[in-house]
C-alpha positions, 0 to 999 in steps of 0.5 A: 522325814520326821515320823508322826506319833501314832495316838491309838484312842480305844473307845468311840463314846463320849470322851474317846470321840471329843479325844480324837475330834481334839487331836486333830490338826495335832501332827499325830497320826490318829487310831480311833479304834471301837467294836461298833462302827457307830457312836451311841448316844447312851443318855437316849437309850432309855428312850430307844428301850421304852419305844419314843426313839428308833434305834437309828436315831441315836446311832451315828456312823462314826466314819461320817464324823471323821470324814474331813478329818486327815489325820484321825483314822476308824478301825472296827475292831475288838480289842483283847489285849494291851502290852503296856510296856512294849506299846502295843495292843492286840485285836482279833487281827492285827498287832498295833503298835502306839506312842500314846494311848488314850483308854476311853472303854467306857463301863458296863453293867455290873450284874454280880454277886445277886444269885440269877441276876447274871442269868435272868436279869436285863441290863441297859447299857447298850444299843442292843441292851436296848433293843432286847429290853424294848422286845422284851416289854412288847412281847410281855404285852403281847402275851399278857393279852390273851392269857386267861389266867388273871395271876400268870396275867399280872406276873407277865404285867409285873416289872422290876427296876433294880437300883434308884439312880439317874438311870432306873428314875428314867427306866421307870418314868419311861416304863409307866408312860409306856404301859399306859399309852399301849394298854390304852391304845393297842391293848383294849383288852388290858385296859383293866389290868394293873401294869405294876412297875416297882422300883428297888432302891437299896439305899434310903433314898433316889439319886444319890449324886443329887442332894437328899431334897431332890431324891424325895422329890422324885420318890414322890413323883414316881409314885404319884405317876404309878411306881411302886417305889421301895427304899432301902429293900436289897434283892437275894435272888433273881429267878426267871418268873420272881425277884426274892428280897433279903426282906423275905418278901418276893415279886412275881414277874418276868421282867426285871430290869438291871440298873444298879450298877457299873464296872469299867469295860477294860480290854486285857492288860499285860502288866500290873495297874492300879485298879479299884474294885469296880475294875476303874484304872487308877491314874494321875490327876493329868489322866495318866495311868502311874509308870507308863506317862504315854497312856491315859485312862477317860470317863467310866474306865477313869478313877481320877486322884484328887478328883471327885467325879460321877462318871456323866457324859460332861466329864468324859467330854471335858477329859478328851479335851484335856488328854489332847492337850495333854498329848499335844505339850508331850510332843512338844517336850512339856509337861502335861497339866491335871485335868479340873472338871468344870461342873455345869450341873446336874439334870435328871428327867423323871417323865410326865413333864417332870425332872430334878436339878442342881445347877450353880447351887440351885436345886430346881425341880418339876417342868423346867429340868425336865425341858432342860434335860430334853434340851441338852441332850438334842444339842449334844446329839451328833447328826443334824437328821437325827435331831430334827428327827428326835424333836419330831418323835418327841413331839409325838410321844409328848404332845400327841402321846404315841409311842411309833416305835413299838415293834418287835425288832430281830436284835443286831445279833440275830441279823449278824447271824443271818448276815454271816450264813449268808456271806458262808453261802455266798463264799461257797458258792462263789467256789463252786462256779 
């Protein structure tokens, strides 16, 4: 009996998940393979941070995704290393070995080369980024009000955004709308204190992957909403209670928020790849990494040639697509085609019932991007509870203006912790008897 091909997809976020969902029914034997057992809905995470989503919401086990699907199989695991030459990866417990490979990694925040960036600054890249972000703001509030001290009052009231793209324009929509509904409404005896949201771009205008029209929009709706936003101003340290620009000029606060960058999240590689400087894997326009033709490289962790690509969700969703039909033509003995992104578009929300956006040439701006925006992303979003869900909490938050989800959370690492003390007693005991 002829042995199926063994695909290893590594990564469960947009493009690995479209990868896997489209090989199945392939013939080939599945291995979706990611540290998390649930997928993340990144788009929303600003959301989760800035207390308009429980985290639940845009988490959804990716188990439940491939339940009815025979061939595609989940296996929580980190993976440490990959040997490209002899096909095979390594995890914390077991070697691998594949016929295809389908990187799809995803990136991270890049907080480097800022002295203290690394140490003291918040990144928001994960469930758990946002988590400890939305703690963070909470218990900033929480002690803003009862601190007699007017200056240490406004240092704690005082929050930085580092970097003016898609993501630190919604960081500080989210933020001032937040500031505003809790000071109002839980915070009574802050009702008078100035939150200061200040937003640090260094380049001279917002949204560089959108045309300079809207980039001066949105600087200009920012600050009608409250944002002190700062063009072409470059940060030279970061310390735990002050941001120091290259200006000379520094910020009190103790909240500062990392946006402005990413570098592809890429596991070990044994063997010598093409790379850029923000750590992207170099790969052919069929998304094929040069010399080895069985492995392919999607989304963040994807430096396309001949292609000019922006690293937004659609384009990791249409590369999944492309690699499984890539996949499927070398079982076949054929060759596999260059992938060509379909641009649907561009939206990018600013809150207060404003966002920006190109679509087929035409730049919209004001209410209608920022329902389209809304719109898109409840579509996308997997699990039909989690969106009626979305769409009653958007209700609330935009309609009602109530922010329910403003706790202090443990974060997943404090319950890991208490989870494992927990299985050592259990193991111990069990033992014992």
């Amino acid at each position: 009996m002829k042995k199926c091909p063994q695909v290893l997809v590594i990564g469960a976020g947009f493009g690995g998940m479209q990868a896997a969902q489209s090989l199945a029914g392939s013939g080939a034997d599945v291995l979706l393979i990611d540290r998390n057992n649930y997928n993340s809905f990144i788009p929303l995470l600003y959301q989760v941070a800035f207390a308009q989503l429980e985290p639940g919401l845009i988490a959804y086990p990716v188990r439940t995704l491939f339940r009815r699907v025979s061939n595609v199989r989940f296996l929580m695991a980190d993976v440490q290393y990959i040997d490209l030459r002899q096909k095979y990866l390594e995890t914390e417990r077991d070697r691998i070995p594949y016929d295809y490979l389908v990187l799809a990694t995803g990136s991270q925040s890049r907080i480097s080369g800022v002295p203290g960036a690394s140490e003291v600054a918040l990144p928001l890249r994960t469930l758990e980024d946002a988590i400890a972000l939305r703690n963070h703001v909470v218990l900033r509030l929480e002690m803003a009000s009862h601190e007699p001290d007017p200056d240490r009052r406004q240092q704690l009231l005082t929050f930085v955004i580092v970097g003016g793209g898609a993501t630190g324009v919604e960081v500080a929509g989210a933020l001032i709308e937040l500031l505003r509904s809790l000071q109002r409404r839980d915070y009574p005896m802050l009702r008078r204190e100035k939150a200061h949201v200040v937003m640090l771009q260094a380049s001279d205008r917002l949204l560089p992957d959108l045309p300079p029209s809207l980039g001066g929009y949105t600087a200009k709706k920012l600050r009608q909403i409250g944002v002190d936003v700062r063009l072409g101003v470059k940060v030279s340290q970061v310390a735990p209670q002050a941001v120091y620009l290259q200006n000379g000029q520094s910020i009190s606060t103790e909240t500062v928020i990392w946006t402005a960058g990413l570098e592809a999240a890429v596991p070990e590689v044994a063997d010598t790849v093409e790379a850029t400087p923000r750590g992207k894997l170099t790969t052919l326009p069929t998304l094929q990494l040069p010399n080895f033709p069985e492995v392919y490289a999607i989304g963040d962790v994807a430096q396309v040639a001949d292609a000019d690509l922006t690293g937004v969700a659609p384009e990791a969703l249409q590369a999944g697509v492309a690699v499984a039909r890539n996949i499927h033509l070398q079982m076949k003995g054929r060759s596999p085609k260059p992938f060509s992104y379909f641009n649907k578009g561009r939206l990018a929300i600013i809150g207060c019932y404003s966002g920006v956006g190109q679509i087929a040439g035409v730049t919209l701006t004001g209410f209608l991007p920022w329902f389209m925006w809304l719109a898109v992303h409840l579509v996308y979003l997997p699990g039909f509870r989690n969106r009626l869900l979305v769409f009653l909490s958007w209700i609330q938050a935009f309609v009602l203006g109530d922010r329910a989800a403003r706790t202090l959370l443990p974060t997943s690492s404090q319950a890991l912790g208490k989870a494992a003390q927990f299985a050592e007693r259990s193991v111990f005991n069990t033992y014992d008897l």
